[in-house]
PANUVEX-918435 format. One record per residue (C-alpha): residue in one letter; x, y, z. Coordinates in steps of 0.25 Angstrom, whole numbers. Example, Ala and Ser with C-alpha at 12.3 -4.5 7.8 and 13.67 -1.06 7.14 Angstrom:
REM residues 2
a,49,-18,31
s,55,-4,29
//
This chain:
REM residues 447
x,285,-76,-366
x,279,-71,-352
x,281,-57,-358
x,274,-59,-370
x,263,-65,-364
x,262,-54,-355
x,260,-44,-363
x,251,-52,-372
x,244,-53,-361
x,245,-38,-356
x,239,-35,-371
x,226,-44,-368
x,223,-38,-356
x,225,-24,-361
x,216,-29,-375
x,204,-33,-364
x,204,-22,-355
x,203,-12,-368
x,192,-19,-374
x,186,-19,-361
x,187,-5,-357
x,183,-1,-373
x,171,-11,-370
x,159,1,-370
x,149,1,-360
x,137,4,-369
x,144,15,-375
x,149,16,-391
x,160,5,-393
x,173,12,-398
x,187,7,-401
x,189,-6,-393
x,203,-10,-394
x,210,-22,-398
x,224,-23,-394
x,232,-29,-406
x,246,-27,-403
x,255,-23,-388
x,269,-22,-390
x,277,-25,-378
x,271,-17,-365
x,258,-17,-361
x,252,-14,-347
x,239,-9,-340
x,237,1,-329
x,223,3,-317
x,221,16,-315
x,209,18,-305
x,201,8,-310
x,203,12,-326
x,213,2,-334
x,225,9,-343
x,235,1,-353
x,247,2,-358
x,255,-4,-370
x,267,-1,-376
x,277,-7,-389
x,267,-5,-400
x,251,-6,-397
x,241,-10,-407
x,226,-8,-406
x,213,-10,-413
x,198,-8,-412
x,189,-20,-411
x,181,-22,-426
x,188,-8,-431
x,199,-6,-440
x,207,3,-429
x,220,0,-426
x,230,8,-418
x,245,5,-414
x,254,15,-406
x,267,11,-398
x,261,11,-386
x,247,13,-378
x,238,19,-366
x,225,14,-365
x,218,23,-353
x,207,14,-350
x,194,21,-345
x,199,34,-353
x,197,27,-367
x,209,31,-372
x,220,25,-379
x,235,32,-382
x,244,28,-393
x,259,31,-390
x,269,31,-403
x,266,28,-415
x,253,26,-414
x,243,22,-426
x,230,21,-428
x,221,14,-441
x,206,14,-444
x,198,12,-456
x,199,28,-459
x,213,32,-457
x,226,28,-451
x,233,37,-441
x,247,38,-435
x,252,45,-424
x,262,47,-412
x,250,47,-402
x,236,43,-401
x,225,43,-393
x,211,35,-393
x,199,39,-386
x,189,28,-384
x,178,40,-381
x,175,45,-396
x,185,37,-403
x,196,47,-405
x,210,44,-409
x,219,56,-405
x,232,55,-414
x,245,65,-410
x,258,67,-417
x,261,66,-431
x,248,60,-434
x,245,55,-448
x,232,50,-453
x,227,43,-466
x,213,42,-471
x,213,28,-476
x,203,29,-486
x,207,43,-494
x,222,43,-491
x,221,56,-484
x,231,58,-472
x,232,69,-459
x,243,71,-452
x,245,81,-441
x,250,81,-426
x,236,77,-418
x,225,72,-425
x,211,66,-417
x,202,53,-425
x,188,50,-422
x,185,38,-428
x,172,35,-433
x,161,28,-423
x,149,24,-424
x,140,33,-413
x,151,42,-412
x,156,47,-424
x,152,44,-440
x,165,48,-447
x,179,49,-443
x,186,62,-438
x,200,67,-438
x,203,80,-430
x,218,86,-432
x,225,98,-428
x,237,104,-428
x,239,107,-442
x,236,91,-448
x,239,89,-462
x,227,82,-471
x,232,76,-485
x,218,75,-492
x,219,63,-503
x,211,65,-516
x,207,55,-526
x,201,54,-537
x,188,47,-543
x,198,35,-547
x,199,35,-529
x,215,40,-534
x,222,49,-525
x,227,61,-528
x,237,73,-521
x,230,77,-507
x,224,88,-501
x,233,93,-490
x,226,99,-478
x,233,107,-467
x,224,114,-456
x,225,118,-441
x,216,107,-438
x,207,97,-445
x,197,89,-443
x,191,77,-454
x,180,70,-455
x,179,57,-461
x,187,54,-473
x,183,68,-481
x,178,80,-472
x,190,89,-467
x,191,101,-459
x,202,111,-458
x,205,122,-450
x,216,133,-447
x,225,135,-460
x,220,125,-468
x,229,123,-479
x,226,115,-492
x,237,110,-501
x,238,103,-513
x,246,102,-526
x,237,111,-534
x,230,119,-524
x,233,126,-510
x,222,130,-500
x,221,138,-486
x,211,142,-476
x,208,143,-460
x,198,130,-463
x,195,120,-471
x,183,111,-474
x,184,100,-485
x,174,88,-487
x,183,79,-498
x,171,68,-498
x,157,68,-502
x,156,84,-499
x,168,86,-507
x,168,99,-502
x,178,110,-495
x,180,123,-488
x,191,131,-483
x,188,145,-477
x,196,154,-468
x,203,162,-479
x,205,153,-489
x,213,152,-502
x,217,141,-513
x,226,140,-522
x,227,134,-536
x,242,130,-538
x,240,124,-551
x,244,130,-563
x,230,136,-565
x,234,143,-549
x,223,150,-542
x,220,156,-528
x,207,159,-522
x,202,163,-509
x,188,166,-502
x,183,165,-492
x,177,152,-492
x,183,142,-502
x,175,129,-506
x,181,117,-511
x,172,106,-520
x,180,92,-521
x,179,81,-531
x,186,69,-527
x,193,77,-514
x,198,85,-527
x,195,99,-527
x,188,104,-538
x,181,118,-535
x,187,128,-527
x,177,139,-523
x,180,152,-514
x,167,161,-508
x,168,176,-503
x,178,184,-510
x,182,174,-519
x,195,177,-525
x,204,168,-535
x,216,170,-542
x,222,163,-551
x,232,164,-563
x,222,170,-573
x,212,178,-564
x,210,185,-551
x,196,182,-548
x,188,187,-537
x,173,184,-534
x,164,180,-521
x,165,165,-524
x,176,160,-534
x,176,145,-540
x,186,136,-546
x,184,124,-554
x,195,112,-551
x,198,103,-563
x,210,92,-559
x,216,104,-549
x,214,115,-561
x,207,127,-561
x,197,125,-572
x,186,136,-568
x,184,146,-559
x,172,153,-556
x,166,165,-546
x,154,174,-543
x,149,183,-531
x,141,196,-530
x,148,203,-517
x,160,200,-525
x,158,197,-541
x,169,189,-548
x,180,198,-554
x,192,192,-560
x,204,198,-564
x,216,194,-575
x,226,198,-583
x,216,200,-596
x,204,202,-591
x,194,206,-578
x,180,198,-576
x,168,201,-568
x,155,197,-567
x,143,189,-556
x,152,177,-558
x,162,172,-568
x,169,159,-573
x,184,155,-578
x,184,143,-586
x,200,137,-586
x,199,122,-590
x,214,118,-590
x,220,130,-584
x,215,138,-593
x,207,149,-596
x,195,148,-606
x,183,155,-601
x,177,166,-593
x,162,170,-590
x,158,180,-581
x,142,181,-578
x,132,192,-573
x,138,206,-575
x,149,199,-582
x,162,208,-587
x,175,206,-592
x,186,213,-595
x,198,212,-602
x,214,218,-599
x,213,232,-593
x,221,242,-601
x,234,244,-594
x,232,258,-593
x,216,261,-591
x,215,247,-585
x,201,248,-593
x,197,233,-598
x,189,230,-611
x,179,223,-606
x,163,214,-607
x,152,212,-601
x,139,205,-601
x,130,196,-592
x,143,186,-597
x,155,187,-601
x,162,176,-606
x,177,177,-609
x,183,164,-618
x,199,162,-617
x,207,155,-628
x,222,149,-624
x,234,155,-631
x,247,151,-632
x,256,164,-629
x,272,162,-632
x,270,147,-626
x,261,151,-614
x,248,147,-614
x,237,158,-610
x,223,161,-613
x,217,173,-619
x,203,180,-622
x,197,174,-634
x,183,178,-632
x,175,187,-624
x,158,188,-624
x,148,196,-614
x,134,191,-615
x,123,198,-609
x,123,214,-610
x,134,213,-615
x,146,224,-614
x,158,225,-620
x,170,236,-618
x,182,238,-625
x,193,246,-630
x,198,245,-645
x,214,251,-646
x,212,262,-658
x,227,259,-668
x,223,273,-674
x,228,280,-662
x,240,274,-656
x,239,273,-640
x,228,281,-640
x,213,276,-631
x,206,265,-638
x,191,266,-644
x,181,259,-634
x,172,249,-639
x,158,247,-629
x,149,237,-634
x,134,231,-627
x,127,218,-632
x,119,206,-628
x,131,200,-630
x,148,201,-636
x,158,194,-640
x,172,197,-641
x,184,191,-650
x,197,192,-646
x,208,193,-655
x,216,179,-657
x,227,175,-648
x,239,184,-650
x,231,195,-654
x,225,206,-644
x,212,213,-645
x,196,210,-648
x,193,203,-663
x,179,205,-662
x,166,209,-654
x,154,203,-656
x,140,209,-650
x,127,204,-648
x,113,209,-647
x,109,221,-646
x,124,229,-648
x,127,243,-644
x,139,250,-638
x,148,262,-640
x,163,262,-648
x,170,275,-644
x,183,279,-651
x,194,289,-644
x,197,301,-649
x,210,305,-655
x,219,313,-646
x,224,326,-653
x,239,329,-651
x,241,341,-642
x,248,353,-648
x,262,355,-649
x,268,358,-636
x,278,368,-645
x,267,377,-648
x,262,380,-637
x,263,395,-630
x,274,401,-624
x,267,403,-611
x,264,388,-612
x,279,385,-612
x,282,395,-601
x,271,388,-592
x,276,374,-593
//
């Protein structure tokens, strides 16, 4: 009974001479602790004047009128330093977030908890977690700091929650990088090989900058790439790319400076390039630049102009307007690699789906320039067999063309608007050589 007394007792004196050595002499008033729990050893040490403790078999503390709790296996309280380590399992709670760890240090001067070996956090109020092997948190105070911060290195792991309007949460972001830092519950910054990863998307870069709350806002530089991995699959690179955020979702992707993106359809380049996010699918895509004007490249077809759009609502493609110096062309000729091909202030190209043997695809349905309006193409003649096809040049305010229903290849019908001109030259027929039998016997001997 002594015993227990004792240490009772012990845990008393210890609990008075920390409040009293956290007691500010005019200064801010930080952490003052509350001893909630000593195990079974406890003991204090004088040291030049300055009081140390020590306690041992499982330690739990608080901080008056706070929410604070920590608990470790055992403790050293280093009086006039203001610091506090944690040995062994050590924990700490707050109203923000909760944090375990192998070690843990508190300073008194600028209330910063210093947290070593496998440290994993939790963000109590959006789910989100960070582990990683040493991790610093700067709790909020008033006179000190406004807003918690959270500084990592050594490669930390961040698992960004989202939810939607309904406050459900959905799959996470996952964050890797060098080092980061956060701010708050929803500013983030990343840097060396920042890595993004989900389900539907993978992004890289050397740094990373993402505001998931009222700025709903993002940027990664350094070289950086993201990939689509949906089935509508993209990749585009820059180099600068922006992110917009609805609900932490991503919704807008945009790259600045030599823009490129390719995805399963096109190969697009352009000084800035953007995509439109609809529920994690690409629905629009969109790019402009002078230094570099948008050209995009398919299978079917070639697209230029000031700036251009790609409509492709449920993954697929319906529409697409090029503007200012507008043109496009159609499938180059496997031999020439000339392409029919309009143009105009805009060209509009309209895309119909086709069922081809059970696969679904799209084709070219319509096609019309508007605005000095050109048109160029090529027209096979069936009289001579292989030989080169008549060329059919056309100008007007503004031309349509009718492609053939599905199944069937080739033009139905051109349309043109104001004041018409335009050329339609035919080839002439090849005359067979003579017979090489009658030629001269001096000819035979040259061969």
């Amino acid at each position: 009974m002594r015993g227990v007394l004792g240490l009772v007792g012990l845990g008393l004196v210890l609990a008075t001479e920390l409040l009293a050595q956290q007691t500010p002499r005019g200064g801010r008033r930080g952490c003052v602790f509350s001893i909630d729990f000593i195990g079974n050893t406890g003991s204090q040490q004088v040291v030049a004047g300055d009081t140390n403790y020590y306690a041992g078999g499982g330690v739990r503390l608080s901080c008056l009128g706070t929410s604070i709790r920590m608990a470790s296996d055992s403790l050293i309280s280093l009086g006039r330093q203001g610091i506090v380590y944690f040995l062994g399992h050590v924990k700490y709670r707050d109203s923000l977030i909760s944090m375990d760890a192998e070690r843990g240090t508190y300073h008194k001067n600028g209330e910063k908890w210093e947290a070593r070996g496998s440290v994993v956090t939790e963000n109590l109020q959006n789910g989100s977690t960070l582990v990683g092997p040493h991790m610093d948190y700067l709790r909020a105070m008033p006179g000190v700091r406004d807003t918690a911060e959270i500084y990592a290195i050594s490669r930390p792991t961040i698992k960004s929650v989202t939810t939607d309007s309904a406050g459900n949460r959905g799959e996470p972001y996952v964050i890797v990088g060098d080092r980061i830092r956060i701010r708050g519950n929803d500013r983030t910054w990343a840097g060396g090989k920042v890595t993004v990863d989900r389900s539907d998307f993978a992004a890289r870069g050397d740094s990373l900058y993402l505001d998931s709350g009222a700025g709903e806002f993002g940027v990664l530089v350094g070289k950086p790439q993201m990939r689509g991995l949906g089935k509508d699959s993209f990749n585009l690179t820059g180099r600068r790319i922006e992110l917009t955020l609805e609900q932490r979702e991503i919704t807008y992707v945009k790259a600045l400076g030599n823009g490129h993106a390719v995805s399963n359809q096109v190969d697009l380049v352009a000084d800035t390039i953007g995509l439109d996010l609809e529920a994690r699918s690409l629905s629009q895509t969109l790019a402009w630049g002078d230094s570099l004007r948008p050209r995009a490249l398919a299978s079917e077809y070639e697209i230029r102009g000031d700036s251009v759009a790609f409509d492709t609502p449920g993954q697929q493609l319906r529409e697409v307007r090029s503007f200012q110096h507008a043109w496009v062309g159609g499938k180059a000729d496997s031999l020439t690699r000339e392409r029919d091909w309009m143009a105009g202030d805009t060209v509009v190209a309209t895309f119909t789906p086709w069922d081809s043997a059970g696969v679904q695809r799209t084709r070219l349905d319509r096609l019309e320039a508007r605005g000095a309006a050109r048109s160029y193409y090529r027209v096979a003649e069936s009289k001579v067999p292989g030989g080169l096809p008549s060329i059919n040049y056309s100008r007007g305010e503004r031309i349509a063309i009718q492609m053939k229903p599905a199944g069937l290849k080739g033009v139905e019908r051109v349309d043109i608007h104001g004041q018409v001109d335009g050329v339609y030259l035919e080839p002439i027929p090849v005359v067979a050589p003579a017979d090489s039998s009658a030629s001269s016997p001096s000819q035979r001997r040259s061969r």
